[in-house]
MIBAZA-849527 format. One record per residue (C-alpha): residue number from 1; x, y, z; residue in three letters. Coordinates in pm, 1 decimal, always signed. Example, Ala and Ser with C-alpha at 12.3 -4.5 7.8 and 13.67 -1.06 7.14 Angstrom:
+-----+----------+----------+----------+--------+
! num !       px !       py !       pz ! residu !
+-----+----------+----------+----------+--------+
!   1 !  +1230.0 !   -450.0 !   +780.0 !    Ala !
!   2 !  +1367.0 !   -106.0 !   +714.0 !    Ser !
+-----+----------+----------+----------+--------+
END
This chain:
+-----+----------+----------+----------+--------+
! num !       px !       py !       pz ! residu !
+-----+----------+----------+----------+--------+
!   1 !  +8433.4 !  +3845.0 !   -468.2 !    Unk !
!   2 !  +8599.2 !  +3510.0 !   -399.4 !    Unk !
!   3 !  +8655.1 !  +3638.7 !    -34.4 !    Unk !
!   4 !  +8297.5 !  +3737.8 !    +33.5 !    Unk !
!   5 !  +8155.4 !  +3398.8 !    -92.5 !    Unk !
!   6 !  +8370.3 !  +3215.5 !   +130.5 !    Unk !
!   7 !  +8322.9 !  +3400.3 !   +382.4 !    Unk !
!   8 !  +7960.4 !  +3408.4 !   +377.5 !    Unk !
!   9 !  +7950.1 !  +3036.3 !   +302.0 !    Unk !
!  10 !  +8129.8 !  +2991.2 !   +678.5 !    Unk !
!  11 !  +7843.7 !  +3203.2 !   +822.7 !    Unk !
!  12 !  +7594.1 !  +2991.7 !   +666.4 !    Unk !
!  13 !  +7727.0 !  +2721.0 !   +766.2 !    Unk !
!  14 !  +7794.3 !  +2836.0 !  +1132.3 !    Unk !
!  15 !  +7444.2 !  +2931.4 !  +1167.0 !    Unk !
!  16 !  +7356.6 !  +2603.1 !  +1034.4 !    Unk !
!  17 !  +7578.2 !  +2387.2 !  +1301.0 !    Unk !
!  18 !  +7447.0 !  +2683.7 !  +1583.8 !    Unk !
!  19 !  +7052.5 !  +2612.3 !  +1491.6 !    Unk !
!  20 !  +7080.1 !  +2250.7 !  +1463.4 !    Unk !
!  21 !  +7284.8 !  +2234.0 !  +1825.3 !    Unk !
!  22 !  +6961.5 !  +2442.1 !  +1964.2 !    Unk !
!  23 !  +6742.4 !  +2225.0 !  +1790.0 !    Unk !
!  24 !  +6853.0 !  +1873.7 !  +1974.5 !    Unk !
!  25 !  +6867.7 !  +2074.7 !  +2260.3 !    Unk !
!  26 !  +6527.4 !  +2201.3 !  +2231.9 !    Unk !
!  27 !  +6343.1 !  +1878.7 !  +2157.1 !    Unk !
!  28 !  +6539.0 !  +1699.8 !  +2404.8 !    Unk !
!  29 !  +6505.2 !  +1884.5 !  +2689.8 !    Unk !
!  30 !  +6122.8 !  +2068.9 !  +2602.0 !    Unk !
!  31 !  +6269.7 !  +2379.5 !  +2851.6 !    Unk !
!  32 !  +5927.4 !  +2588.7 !  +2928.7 !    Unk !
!  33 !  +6124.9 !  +2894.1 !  +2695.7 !    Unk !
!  34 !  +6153.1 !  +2754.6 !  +2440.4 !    Unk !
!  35 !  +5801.9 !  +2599.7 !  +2411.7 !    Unk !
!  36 !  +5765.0 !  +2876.8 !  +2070.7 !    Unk !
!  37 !  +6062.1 !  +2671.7 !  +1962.6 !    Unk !
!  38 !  +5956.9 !  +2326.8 !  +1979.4 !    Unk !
!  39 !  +5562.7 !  +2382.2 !  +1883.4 !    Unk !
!  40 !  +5743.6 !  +2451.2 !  +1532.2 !    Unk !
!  41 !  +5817.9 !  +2116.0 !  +1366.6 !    Unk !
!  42 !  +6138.3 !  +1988.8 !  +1383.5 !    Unk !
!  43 !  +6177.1 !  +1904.9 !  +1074.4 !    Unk !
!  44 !  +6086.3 !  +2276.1 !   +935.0 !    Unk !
!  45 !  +6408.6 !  +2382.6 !  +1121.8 !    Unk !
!  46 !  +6539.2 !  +2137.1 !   +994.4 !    Unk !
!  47 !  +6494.7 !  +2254.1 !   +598.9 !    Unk !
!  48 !  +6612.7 !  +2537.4 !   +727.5 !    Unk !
!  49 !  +6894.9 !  +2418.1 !   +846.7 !    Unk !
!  50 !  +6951.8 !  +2190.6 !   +551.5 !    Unk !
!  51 !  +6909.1 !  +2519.4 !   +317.8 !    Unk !
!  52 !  +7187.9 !  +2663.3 !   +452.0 !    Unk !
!  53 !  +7406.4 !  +2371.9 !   +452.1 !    Unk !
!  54 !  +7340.2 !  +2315.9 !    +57.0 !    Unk !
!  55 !  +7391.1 !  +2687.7 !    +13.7 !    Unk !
!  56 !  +7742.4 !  +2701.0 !   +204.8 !    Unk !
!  57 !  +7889.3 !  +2380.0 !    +33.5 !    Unk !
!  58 !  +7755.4 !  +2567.5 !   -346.6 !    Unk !
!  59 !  +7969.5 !  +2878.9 !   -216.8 !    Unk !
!  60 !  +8279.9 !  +2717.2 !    -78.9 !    Unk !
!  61 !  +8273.1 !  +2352.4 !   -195.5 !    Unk !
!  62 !  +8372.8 !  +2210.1 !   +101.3 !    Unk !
!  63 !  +8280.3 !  +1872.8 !   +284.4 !    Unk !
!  64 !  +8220.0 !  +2005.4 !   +598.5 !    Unk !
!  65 !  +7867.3 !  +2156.0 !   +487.5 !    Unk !
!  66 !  +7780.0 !  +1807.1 !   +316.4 !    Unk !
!  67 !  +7871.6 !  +1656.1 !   +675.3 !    Unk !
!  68 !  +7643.6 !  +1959.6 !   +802.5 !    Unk !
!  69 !  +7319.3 !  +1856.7 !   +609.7 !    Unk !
!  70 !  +7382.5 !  +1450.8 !   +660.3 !    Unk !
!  71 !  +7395.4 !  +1568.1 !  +1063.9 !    Unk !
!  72 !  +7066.7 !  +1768.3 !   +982.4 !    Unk !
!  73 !  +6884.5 !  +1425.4 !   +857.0 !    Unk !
!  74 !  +6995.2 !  +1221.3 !  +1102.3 !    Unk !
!  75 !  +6833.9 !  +1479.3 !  +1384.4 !    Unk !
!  76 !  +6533.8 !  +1474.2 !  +1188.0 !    Unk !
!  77 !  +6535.3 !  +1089.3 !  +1162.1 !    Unk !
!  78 !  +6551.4 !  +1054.9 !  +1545.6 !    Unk !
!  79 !  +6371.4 !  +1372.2 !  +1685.2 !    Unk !
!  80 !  +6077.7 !  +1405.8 !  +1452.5 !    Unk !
!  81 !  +5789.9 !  +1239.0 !  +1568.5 !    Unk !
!  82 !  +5622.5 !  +1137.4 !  +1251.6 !    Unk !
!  83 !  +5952.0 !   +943.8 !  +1136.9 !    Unk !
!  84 !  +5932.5 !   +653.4 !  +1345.9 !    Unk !
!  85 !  +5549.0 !   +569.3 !  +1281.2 !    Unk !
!  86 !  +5610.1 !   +655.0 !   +904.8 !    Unk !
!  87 !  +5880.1 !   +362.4 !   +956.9 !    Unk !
!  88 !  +5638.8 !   +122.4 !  +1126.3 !    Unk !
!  89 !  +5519.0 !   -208.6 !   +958.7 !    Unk !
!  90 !  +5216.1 !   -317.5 !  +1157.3 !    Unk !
!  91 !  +5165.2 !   -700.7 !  +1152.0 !    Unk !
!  92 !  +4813.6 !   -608.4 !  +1198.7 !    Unk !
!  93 !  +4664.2 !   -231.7 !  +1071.0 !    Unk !
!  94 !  +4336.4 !   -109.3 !  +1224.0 !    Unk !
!  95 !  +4024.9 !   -125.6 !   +966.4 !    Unk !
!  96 !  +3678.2 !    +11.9 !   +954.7 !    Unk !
!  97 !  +3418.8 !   -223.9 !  +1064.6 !    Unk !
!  98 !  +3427.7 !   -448.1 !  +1421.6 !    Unk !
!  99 !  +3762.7 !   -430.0 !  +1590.3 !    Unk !
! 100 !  +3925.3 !   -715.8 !  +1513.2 !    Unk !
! 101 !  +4110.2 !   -955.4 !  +1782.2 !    Unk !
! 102 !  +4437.8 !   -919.8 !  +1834.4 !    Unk !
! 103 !  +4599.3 !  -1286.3 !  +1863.0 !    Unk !
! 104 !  +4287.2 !  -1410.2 !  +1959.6 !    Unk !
! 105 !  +4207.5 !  -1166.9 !  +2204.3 !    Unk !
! 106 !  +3907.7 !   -896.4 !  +2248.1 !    Unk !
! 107 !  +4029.5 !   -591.6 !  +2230.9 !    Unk !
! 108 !  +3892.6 !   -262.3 !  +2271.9 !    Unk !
! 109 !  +3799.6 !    +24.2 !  +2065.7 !    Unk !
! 110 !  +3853.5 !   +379.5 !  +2101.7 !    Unk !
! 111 !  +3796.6 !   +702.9 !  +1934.1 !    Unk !
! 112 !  +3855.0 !  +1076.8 !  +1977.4 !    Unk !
! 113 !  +3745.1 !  +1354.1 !  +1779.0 !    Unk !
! 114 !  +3775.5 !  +1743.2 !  +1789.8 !    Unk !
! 115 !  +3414.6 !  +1789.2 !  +1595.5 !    Unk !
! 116 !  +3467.5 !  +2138.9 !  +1519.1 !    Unk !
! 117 !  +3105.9 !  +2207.9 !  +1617.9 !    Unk !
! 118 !  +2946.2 !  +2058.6 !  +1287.9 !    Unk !
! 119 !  +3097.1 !  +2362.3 !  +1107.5 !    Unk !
! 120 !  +3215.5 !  +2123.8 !   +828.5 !    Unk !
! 121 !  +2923.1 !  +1879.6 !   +894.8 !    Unk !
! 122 !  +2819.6 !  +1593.9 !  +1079.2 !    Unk !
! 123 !  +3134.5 !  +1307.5 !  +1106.8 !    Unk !
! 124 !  +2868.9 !  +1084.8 !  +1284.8 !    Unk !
! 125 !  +2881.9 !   +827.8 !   +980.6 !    Unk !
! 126 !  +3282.8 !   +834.5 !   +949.3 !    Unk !
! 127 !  +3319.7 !   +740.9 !  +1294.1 !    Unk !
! 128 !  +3055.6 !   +482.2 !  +1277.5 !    Unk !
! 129 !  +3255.3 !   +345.5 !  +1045.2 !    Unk !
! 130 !  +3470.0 !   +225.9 !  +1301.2 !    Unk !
! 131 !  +3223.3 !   +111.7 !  +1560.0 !    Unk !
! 132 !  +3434.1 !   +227.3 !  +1818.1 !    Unk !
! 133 !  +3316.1 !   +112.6 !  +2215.1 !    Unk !
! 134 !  +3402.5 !   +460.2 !  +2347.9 !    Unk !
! 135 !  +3441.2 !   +755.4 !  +2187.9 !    Unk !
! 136 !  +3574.9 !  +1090.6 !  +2275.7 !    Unk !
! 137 !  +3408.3 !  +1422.2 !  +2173.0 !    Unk !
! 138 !  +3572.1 !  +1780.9 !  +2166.0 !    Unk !
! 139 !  +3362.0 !  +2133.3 !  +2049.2 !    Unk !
! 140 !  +2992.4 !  +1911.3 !  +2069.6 !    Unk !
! 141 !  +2694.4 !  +2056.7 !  +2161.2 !    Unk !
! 142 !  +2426.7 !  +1824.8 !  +2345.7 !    Unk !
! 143 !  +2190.9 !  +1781.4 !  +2034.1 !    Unk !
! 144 !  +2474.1 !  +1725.1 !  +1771.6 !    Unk !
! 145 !  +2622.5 !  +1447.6 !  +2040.6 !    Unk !
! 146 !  +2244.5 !  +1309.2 !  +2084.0 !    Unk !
! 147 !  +2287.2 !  +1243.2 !  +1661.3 !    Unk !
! 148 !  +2652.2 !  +1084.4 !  +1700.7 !    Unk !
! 149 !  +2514.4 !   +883.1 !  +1945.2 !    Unk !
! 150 !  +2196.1 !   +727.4 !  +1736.1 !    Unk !
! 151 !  +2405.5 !   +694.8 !  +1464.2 !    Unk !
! 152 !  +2644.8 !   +487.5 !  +1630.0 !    Unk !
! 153 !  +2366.7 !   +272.2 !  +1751.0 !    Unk !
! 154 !  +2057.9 !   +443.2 !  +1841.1 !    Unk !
! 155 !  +1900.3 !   +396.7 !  +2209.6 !    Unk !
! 156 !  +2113.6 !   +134.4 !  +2341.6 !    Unk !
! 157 !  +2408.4 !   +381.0 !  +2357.1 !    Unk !
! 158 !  +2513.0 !   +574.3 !  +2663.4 !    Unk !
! 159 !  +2647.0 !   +950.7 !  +2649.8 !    Unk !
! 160 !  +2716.7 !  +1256.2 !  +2901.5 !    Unk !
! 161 !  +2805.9 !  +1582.7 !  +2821.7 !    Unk !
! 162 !  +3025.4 !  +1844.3 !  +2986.5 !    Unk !
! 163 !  +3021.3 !  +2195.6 !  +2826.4 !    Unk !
! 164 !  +3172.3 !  +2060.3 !  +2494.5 !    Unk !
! 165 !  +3290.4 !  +1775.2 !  +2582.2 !    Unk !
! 166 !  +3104.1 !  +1388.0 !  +2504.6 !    Unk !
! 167 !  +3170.9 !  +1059.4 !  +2614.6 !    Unk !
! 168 !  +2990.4 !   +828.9 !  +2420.7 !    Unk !
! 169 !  +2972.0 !   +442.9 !  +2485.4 !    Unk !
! 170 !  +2768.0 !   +137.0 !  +2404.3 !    Unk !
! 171 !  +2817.3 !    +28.4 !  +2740.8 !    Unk !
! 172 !  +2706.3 !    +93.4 !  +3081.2 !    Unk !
! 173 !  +2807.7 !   +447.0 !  +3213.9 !    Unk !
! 174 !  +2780.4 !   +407.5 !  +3614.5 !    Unk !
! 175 !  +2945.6 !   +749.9 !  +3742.4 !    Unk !
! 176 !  +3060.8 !  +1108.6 !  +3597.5 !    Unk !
! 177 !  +3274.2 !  +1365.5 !  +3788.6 !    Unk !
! 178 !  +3282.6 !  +1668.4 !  +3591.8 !    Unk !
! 179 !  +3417.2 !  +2046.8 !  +3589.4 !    Unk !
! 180 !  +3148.9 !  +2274.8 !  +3526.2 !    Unk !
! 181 !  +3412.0 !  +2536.1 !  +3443.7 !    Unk !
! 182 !  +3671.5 !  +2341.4 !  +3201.7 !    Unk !
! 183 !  +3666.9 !  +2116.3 !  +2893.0 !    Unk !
! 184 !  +3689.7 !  +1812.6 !  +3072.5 !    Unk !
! 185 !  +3491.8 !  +1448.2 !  +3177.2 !    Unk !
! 186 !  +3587.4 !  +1206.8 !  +3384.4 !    Unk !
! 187 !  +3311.5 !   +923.2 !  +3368.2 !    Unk !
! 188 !  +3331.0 !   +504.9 !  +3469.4 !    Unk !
! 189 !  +3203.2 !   +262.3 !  +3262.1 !    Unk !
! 190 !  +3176.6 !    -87.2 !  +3294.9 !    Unk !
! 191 !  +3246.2 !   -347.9 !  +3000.5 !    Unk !
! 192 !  +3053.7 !   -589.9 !  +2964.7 !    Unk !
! 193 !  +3293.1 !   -868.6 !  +3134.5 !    Unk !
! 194 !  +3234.3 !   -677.6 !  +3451.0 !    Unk !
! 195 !  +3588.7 !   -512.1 !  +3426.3 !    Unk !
! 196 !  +3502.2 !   -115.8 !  +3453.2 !    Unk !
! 197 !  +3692.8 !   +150.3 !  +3308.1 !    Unk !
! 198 !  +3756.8 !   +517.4 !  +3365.7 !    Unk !
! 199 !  +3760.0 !   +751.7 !  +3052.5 !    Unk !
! 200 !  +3919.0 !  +1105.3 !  +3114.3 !    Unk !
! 201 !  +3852.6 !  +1306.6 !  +2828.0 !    Unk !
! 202 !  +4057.1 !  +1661.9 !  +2799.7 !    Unk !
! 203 !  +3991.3 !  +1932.2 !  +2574.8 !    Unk !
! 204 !  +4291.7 !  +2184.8 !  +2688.0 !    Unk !
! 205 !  +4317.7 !  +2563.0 !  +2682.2 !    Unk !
! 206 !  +4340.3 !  +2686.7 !  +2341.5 !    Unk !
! 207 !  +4708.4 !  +2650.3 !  +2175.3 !    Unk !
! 208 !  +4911.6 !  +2935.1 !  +2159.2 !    Unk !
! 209 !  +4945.2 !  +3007.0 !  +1756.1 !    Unk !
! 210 !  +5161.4 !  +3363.1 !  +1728.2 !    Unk !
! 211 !  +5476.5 !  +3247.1 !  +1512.2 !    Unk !
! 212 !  +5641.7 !  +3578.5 !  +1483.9 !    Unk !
! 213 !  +5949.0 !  +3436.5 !  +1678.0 !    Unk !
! 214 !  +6117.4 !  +3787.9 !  +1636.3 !    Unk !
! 215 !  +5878.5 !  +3937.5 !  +1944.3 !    Unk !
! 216 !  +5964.4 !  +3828.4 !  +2297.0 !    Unk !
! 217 !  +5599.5 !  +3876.8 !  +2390.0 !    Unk !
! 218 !  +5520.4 !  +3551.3 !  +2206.3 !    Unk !
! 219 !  +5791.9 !  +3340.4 !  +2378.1 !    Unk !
! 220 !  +5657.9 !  +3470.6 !  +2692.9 !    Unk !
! 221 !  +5298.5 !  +3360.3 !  +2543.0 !    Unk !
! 222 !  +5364.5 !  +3037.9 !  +2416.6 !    Unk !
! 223 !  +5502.5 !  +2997.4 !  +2780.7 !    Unk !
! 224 !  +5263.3 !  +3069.7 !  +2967.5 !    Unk !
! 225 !  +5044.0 !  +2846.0 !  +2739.3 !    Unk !
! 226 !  +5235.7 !  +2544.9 !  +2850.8 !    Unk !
! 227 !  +5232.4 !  +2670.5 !  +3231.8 !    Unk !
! 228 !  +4839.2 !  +2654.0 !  +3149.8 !    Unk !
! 229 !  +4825.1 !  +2288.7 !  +3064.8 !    Unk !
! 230 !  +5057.8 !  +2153.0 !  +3260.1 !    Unk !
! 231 !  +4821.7 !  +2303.9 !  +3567.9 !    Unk !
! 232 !  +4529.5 !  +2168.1 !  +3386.2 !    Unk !
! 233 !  +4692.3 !  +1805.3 !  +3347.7 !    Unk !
! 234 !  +4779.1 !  +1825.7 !  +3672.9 !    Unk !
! 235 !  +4442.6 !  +1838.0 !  +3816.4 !    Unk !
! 236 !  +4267.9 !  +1632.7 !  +3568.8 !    Unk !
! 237 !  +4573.1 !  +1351.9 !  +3724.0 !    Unk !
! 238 !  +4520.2 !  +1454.8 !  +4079.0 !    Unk !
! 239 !  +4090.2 !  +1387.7 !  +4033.8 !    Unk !
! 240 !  +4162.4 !  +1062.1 !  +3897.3 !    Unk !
! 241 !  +4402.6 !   +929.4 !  +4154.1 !    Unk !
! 242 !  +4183.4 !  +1108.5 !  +4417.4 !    Unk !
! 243 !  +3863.7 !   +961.0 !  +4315.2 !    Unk !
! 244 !  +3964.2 !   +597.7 !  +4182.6 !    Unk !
! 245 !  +4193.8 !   +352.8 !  +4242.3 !    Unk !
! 246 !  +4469.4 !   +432.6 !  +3998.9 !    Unk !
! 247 !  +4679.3 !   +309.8 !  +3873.6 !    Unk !
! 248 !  +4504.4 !    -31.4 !  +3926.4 !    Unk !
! 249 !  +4188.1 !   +125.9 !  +3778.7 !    Unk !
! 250 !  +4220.7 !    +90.7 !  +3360.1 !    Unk !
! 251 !  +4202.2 !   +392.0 !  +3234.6 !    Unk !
! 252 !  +4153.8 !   +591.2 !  +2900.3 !    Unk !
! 253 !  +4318.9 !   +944.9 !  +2901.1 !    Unk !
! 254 !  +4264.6 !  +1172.1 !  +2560.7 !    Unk !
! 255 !  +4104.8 !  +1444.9 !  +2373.8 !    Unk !
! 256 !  +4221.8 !  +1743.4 !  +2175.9 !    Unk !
! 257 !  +4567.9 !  +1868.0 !  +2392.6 !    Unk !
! 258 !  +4638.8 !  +2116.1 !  +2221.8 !    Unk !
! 259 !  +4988.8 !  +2059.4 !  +2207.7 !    Unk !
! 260 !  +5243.0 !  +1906.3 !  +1991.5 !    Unk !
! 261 !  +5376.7 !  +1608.3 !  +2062.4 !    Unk !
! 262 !  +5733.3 !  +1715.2 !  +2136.5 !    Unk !
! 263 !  +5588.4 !  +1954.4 !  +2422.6 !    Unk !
! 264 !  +5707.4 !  +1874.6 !  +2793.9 !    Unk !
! 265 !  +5342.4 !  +1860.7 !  +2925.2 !    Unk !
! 266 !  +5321.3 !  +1471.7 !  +2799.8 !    Unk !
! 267 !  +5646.4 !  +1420.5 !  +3036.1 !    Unk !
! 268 !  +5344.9 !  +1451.6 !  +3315.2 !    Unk !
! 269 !  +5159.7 !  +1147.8 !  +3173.6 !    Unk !
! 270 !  +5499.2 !   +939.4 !  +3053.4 !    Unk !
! 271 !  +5512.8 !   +759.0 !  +3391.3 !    Unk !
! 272 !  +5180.3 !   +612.4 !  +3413.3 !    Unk !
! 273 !  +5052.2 !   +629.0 !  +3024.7 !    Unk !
! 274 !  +5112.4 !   +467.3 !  +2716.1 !    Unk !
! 275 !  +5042.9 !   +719.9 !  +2422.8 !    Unk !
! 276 !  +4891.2 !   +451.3 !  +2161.6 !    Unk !
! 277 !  +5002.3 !   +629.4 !  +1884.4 !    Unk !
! 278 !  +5379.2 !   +697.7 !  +1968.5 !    Unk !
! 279 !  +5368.6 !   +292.2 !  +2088.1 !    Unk !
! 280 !  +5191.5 !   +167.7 !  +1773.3 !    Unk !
! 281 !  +5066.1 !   +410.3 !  +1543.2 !    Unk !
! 282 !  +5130.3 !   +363.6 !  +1171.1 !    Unk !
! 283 !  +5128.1 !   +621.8 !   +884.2 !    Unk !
! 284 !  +5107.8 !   +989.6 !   +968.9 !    Unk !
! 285 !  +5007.3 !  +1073.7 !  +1289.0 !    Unk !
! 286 !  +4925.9 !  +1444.4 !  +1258.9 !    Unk !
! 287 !  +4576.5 !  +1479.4 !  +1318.5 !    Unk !
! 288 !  +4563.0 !  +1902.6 !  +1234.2 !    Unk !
! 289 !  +4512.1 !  +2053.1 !  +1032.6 !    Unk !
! 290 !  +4313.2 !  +1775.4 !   +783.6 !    Unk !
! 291 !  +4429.4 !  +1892.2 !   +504.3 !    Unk !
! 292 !  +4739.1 !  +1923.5 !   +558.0 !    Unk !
! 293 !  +4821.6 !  +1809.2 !   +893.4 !    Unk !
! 294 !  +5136.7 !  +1909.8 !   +998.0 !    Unk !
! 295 !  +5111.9 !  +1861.1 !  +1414.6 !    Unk !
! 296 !  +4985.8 !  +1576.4 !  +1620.7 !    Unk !
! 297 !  +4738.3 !  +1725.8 !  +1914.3 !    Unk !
! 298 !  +4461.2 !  +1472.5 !  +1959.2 !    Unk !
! 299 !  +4601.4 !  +1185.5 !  +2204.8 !    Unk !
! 300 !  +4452.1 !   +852.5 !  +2302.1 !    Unk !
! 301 !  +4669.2 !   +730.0 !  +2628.5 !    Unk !
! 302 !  +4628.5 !   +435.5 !  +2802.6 !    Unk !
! 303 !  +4741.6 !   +330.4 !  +3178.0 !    Unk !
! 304 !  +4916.9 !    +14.0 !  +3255.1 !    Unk !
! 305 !  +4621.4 !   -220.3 !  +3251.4 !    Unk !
! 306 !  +4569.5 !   -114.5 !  +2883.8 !    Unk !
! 307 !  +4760.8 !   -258.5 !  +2644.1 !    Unk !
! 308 !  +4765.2 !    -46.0 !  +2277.1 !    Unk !
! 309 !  +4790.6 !   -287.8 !  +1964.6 !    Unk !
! 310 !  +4706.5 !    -85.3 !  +1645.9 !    Unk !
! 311 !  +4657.3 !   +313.9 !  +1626.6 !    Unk !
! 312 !  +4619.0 !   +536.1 !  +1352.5 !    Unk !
! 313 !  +4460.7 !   +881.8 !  +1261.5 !    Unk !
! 314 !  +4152.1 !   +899.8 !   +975.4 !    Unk !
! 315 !  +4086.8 !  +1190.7 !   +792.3 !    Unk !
! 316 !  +3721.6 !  +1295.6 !   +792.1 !    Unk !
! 317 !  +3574.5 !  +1562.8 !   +558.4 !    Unk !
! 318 !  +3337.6 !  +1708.5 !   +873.1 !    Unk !
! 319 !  +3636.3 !  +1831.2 !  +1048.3 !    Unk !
! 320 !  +3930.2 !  +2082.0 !  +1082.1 !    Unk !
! 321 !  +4088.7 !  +1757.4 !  +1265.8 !    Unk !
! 322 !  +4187.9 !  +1360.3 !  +1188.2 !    Unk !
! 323 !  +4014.2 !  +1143.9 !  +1436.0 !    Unk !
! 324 !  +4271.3 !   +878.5 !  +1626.8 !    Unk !
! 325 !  +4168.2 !   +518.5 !  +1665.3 !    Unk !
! 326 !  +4321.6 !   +291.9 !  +1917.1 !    Unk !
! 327 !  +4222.0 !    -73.4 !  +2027.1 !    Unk !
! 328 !  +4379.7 !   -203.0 !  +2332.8 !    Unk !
! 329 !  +4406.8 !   -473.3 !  +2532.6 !    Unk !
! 330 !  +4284.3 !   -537.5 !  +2863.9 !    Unk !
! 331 !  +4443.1 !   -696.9 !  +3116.6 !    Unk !
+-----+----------+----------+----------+--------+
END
């Protein structure tokens, strides 16, 4: 009996050391098979992971499991991307109402929101809240944007719609480029110190959500998924450098991804984009599910004439999703 503890404590403890070595692999890297792998949270492999390392030491007492589950926070610690805005003191945090300035600078305020198509109501008030200066809209129809839009401030407001898509802006809207066959805007507006910016707003192709790891079909699924919005960045990035003068055009890229934020698509955006959140988000970032949001898929990125000072997510009750808030700068 003494045998088979031990022995099964080393296999614990083997598969342990094995999962957590494919684990910093995974997240590191993002390779396109193992995108089932990483849209799991890290740190759910990582109580995995854990679990077996607390299980081994109870069965063989030995220091080496101990070692394994201390190795098992630490990954967590650095890998998970909720740890380092959890961590995050902001010298200034984001509040409803005007957007404040940031060192005595005007800054800028944006929103995005997946809207669910008013299946859990109308989230026109929460965001007006905020008196954002652009806002991003995901599953709108034209009427229900038409009410966002007046309650944000009535006539004076500007808006275009694209399938179910919404821009939404109390400032001038001079041009729109859209798909009529994808989720997705690309529209310039001009501020009012004559400065214009472009707003691409991306609703992706829906997520891949089949978890049953144990059938290669899904790994080949969850694959292709990523293959899918990778070509979809792609072109949204190819438009806007074809049809502006990018990257010395300020621009606003977000919407609902659908995709974690440890997926390799974001590697597309990395070299021109700032994701506000992962730069200066506080508090939990997840923004689904609302309740109990356990991925971040909604994304406010900025280009290098955008400077982010304060993001974070807001829960609203008229949503499956938390809307993200961002200010920037600009230059």
């Amino acid at each position: 009996m003494i045998r088979l503890r031990r022995r099964l404590g080393w296999i614990l403890l083997g598969f342990s050391g094995l999962l957590c070595a494919l684990t910093i692999g995974a997240f590191t890297l993002r390779p396109d098979f193992l995108a089932a792998f990483t849209v799991v949270p890290v740190w759910l492999w990582g109580g995995i992971g854990i679990l077996g390392a607390v299980i081994s030491y109870r069965l063989r007492r030995e220091r080496s499991a101990l070692i394994a589950a201390v190795v098992w926070l630490v990954t967590i610690g650095c890998v998970a991307d909720e740890s380092r805005s959890l961590l995050r003191f902001p010298s200034e945090a984001s509040m409803p109402g005007p957007a404040m300035p940031y060192h005595g600078k005007s800054v800028i305020r944006v929103a995005t929101l997946n809207c669910s198509s008013f299946r859990f109501g109308n989230p026109a008030a929460e965001l007006a809240a905020w008196q954002p200066d652009i806002v991003l809209l995901q599953e709108v129809f034209p009427y229900q944007v038409q009410q966002i839009a007046t309650a944000l401030g009535g006539p004076k407001n500007e808006w275009r719609v694209n399938l179910t898509n919404a821009v939404i802006t109390r400032w001038k809207i001079e041009r729109e480029i859209n798909d009529p066959n994808r989720r997705k805007q690309q529209v310039s507006i001009a501020t009012p110190s004559g400065k214009k910016i472009e707003v691409v707003n991306v609703h992706l192709a829906t997520a891949a959500t089949d978890l049953r790891l144990w059938r290669m079909a899904v790994w080949v699924g969850h694959r292709a998924n990523r293959a899918t919005h990778r070509q979809e960045l792609s072109q949204d990035f190819q438009q806007l450098r074809n049809t502006t003068q990018f990257p010395a055009t300020p621009t606003v890229f977000g919407g609902d991804f659908n995709s974690t934020a440890s997926d390799g698509i974001h590697r597309q955006l990395a070299g021109d984009f700032v994701d506000a959140f992962a730069a200066v988000g506080t508090g939990l970032g997840n923004t689904f599910q609302r309740r109990l949001p356990f991925m971040r898929i909604d994304y406010l990125y900025g280009s290098r004439e955008l400077t982010p000072v304060r993001c974070r997510t807001v829960t609203t009750r008229h949503s499956d999703h938390r809307m993200v808030i961002a200010d920037f700068l600009l230059k």
